[in-house]
C-alpha positions in Angstrom: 78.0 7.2 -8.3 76.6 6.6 -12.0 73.3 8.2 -11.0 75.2 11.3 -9.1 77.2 11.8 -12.6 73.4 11.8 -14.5 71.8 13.4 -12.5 74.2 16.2 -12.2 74.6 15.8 -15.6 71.1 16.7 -16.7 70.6 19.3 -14.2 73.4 21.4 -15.8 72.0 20.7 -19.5 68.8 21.9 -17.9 70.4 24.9 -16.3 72.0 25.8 -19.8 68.4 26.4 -21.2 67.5 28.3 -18.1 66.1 31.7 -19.2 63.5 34.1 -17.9 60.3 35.2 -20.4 59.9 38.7 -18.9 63.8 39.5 -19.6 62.9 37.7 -23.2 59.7 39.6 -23.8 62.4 43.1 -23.5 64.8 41.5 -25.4 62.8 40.8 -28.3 61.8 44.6 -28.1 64.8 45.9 -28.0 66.2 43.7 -30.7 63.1 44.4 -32.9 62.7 41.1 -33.8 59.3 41.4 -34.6 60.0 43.4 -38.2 61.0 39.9 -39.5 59.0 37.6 -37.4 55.5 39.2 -37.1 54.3 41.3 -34.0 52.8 37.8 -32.7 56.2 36.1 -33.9 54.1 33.6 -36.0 53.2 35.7 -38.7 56.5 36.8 -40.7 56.4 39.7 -42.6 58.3 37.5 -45.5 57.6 34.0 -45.5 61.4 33.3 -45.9 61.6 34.5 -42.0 60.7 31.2 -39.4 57.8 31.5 -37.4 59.4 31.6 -33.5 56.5 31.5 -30.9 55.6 27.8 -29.8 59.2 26.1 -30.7 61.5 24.7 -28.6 63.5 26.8 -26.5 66.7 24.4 -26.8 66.1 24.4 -30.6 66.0 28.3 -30.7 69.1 28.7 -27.9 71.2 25.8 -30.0 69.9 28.2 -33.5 71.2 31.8 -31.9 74.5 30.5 -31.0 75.0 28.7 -33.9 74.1 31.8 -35.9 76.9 33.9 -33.8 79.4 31.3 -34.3 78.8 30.9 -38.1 78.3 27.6 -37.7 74.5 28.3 -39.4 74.9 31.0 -42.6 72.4 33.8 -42.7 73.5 37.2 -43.6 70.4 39.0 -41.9 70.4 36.7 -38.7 74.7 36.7 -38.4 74.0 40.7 -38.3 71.2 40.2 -35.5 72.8 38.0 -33.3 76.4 39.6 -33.2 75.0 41.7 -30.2 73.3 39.1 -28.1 74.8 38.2 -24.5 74.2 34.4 -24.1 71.7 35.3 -21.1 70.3 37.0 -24.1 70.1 34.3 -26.3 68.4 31.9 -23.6 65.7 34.6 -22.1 64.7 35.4 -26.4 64.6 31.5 -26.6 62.2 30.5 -23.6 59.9 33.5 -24.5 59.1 32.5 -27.7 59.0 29.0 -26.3 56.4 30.5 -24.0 54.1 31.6 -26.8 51.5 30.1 -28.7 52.4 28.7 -32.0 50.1 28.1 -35.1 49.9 25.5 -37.7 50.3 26.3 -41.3 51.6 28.7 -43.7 51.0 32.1 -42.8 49.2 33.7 -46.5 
């Protein structure tokens, strides 16, 4: 029964990270994310803004919501989010997940 429970367990933490990377890709469009985060979302246009392509998609999903709650405090990113679906959020996160990320500090 303990391995039912885990099992069941991790598929639904799985499932909450379940998003699609076409619905991400229009999302991400539509949300103009790139004027912050750089047309290849590694490259910011200010180096204050994170680079998103290559993270983890259940660092970006956990990020978003916490960002709409208030739980994490950015003026610009509390406006951005206020507007996101949580099907949303997860389709933006496992598209930039899906991209390749560089190293370093973008000059």
């Amino acid at each position: 029964m303990k391995k039912l429970f885990a099992f069941l367990a991790l598929a639904l933490s799985m499932n909450a990270f379940a998003g699609n990377v076409e619905a991400g890709k229009v999302a991400a469009q539509k949300y103009n994310c790139a004027s912050c985060h750089g047309a290849d979302f590694n490259s910011p246009i200010d180096p204050s803004y994170p680079k998103l392509a290559g993270q983890y998609p259940d660092y970006l999903l956990k990020a978003l919501k916490e960002y709409k709650s208030g739980k994490r405090v950015n003026a610009v990113m509390a406006g951005q989010v206020q507007a996101l679906t949580d099907a949303d959020m997860a389709n933006l996160a496992v598209y930039y997940g899906s991209l390749k990320g560089q190293m370093g500090i973008v000059k």
